[in-house]
VOPAGU-2260 file (C-alpha; in pm, 1 decimal, decimal comma):
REM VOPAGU-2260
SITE   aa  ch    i         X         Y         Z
SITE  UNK   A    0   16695,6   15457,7   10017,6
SITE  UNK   A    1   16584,0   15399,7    9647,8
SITE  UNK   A    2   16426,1   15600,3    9465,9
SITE  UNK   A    3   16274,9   15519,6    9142,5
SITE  UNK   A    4   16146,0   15744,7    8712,8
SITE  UNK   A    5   16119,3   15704,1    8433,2
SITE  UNK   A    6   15764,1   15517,4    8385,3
SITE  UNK   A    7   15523,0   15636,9    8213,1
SITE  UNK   A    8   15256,9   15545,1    7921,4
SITE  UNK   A    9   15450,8   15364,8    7558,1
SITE  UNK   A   10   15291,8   15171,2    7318,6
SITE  UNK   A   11   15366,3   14806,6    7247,2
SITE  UNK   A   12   15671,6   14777,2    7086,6
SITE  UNK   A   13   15833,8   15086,0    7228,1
SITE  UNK   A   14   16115,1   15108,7    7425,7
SITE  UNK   A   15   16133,6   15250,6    7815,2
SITE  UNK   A   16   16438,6   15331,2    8077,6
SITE  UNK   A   17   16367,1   15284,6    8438,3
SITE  UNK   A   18   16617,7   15439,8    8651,4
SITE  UNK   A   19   16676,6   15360,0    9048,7
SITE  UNK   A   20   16889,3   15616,4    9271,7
SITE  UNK   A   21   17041,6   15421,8    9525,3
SITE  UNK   A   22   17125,6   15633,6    9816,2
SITE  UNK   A   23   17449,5   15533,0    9988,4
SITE  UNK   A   24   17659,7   15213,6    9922,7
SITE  UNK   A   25   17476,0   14864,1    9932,0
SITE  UNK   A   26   17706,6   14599,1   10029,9
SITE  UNK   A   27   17904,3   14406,5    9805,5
SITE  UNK   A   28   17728,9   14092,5    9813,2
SITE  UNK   A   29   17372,7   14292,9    9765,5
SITE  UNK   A   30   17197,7   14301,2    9456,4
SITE  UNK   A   31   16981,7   14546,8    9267,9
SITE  UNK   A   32   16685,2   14387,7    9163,9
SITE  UNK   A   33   16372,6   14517,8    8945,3
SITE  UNK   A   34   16057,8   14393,0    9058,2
SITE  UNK   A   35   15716,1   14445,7    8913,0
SITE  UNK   A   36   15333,8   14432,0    9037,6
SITE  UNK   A   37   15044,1   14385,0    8782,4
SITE  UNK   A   38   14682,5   14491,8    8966,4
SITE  UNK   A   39   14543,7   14148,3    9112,8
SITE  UNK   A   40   14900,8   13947,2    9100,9
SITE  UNK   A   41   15168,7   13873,9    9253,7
SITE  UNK   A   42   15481,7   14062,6    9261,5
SITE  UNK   A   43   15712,1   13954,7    8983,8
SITE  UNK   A   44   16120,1   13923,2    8956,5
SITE  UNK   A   45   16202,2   14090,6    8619,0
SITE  UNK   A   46   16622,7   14092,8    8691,9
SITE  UNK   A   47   16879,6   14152,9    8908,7
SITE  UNK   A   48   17260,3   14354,7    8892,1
SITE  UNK   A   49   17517,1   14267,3    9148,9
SITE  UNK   A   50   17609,2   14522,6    9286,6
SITE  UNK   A   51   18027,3   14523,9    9307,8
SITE  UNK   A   52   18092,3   14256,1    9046,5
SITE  UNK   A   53   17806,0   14375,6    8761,3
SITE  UNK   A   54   17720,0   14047,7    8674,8
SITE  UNK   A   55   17312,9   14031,7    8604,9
SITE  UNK   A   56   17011,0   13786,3    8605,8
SITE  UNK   A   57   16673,0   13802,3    8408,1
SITE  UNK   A   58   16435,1   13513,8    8443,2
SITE  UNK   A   59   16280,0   13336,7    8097,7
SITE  UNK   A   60   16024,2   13584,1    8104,2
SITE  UNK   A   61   16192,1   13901,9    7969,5
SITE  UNK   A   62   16508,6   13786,0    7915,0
SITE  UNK   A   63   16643,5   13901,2    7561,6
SITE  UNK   A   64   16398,2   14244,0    7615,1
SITE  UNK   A   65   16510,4   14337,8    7940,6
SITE  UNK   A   66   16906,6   14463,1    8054,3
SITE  UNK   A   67   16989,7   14605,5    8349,0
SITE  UNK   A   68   17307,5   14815,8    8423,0
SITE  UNK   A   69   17483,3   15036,1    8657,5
SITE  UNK   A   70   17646,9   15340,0    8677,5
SITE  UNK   A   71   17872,8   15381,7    9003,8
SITE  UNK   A   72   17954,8   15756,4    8934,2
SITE  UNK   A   73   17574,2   15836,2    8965,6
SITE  UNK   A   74   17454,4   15556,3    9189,6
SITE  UNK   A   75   17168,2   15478,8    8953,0
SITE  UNK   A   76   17065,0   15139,9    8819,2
SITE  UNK   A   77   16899,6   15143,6    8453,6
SITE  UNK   A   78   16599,4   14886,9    8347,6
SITE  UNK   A   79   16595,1   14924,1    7971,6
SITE  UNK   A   80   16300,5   14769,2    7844,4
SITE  UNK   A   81   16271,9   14695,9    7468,3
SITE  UNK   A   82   15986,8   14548,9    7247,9
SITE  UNK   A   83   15750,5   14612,3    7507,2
SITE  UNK   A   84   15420,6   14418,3    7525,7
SITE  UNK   A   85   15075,0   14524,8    7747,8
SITE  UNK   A   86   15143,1   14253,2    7960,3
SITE  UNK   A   87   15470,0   14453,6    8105,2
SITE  UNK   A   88   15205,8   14681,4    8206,1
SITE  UNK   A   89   15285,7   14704,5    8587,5
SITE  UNK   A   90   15425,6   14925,9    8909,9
SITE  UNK   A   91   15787,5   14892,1    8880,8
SITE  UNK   A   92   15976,2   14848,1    9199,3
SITE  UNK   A   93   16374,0   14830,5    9240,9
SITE  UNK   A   94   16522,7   14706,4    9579,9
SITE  UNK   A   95   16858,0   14609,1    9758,5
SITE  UNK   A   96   16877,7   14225,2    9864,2
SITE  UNK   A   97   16947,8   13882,0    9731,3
SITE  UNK   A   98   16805,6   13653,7    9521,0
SITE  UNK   A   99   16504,3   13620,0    9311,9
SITE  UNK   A  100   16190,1   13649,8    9549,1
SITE  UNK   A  101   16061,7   13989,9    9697,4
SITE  UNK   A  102   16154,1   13862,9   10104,2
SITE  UNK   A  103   16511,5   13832,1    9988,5
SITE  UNK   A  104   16490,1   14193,5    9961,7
SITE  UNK   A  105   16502,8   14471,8   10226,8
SITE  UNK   A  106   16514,0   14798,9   10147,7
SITE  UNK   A  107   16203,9   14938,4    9822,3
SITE  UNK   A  108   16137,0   15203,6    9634,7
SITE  UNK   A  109   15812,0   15365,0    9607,8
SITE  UNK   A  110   15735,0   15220,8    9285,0
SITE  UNK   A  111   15686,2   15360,7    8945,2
SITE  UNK   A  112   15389,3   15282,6    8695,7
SITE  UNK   A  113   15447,7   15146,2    8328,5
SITE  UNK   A  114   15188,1   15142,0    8131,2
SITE  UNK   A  115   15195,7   14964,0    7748,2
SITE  UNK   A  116   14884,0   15056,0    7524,1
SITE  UNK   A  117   14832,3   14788,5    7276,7
């Protein structure tokens, strides 16, 4: 179970912390991944944290803005979002799975919305 805060409204430029609660142990060779969904599109990869090892993924398209990390006291994955545009204006989602496309992954959150006012 995942459970996802944090969004809210930011203007462009601004910074913004999504946080996941994972609720019991993924396996090892699962992944955290942050997903987002603009109105009208598709949903969009925006990273990924293994989840024993730590190592991460971000595709071209925030990659330099966005870093993921863990913490394995609290359970919680982190999406830190810097220089933030109104095109990152979307429902974030975080989920347990593999890879980089949304049917890799099995178990959702119930998303939460960002909003970036130019």
């Amino acid at each position: 179970q995942l459970e996802e805060s944090g969004g809210g409204l930011v203007q462009a430029g601004g910074p913004l912390r999504l946080s996941c609660a994972v609720r019991g142990r993924p396996s090892a060779n699962y992944a955290i991944a942050w997903f987002r969904q603009a109105p009208g599109k598709e949903r969009e990869f925006v990273g990924n944290i293994n989840w024993s090892g730590g190592s991460t993924y971000y595709p071209n398209s925030v990659a330099g803005r966005f870093t993921i990390s863990r913490d394995n006291v609290k359970n919680t994955v982190y999406l830190q979002m810097n220089s933030l545009k109104p095109e990152d204006t979307a429902v974030y989602y975080c989920a347990v799975g593999t890879g980089g496309r949304p049917t890799g992954y099995v178990y959702w959150g119930q998303g939460t919305q960002v909003t970036i006012s130019s």
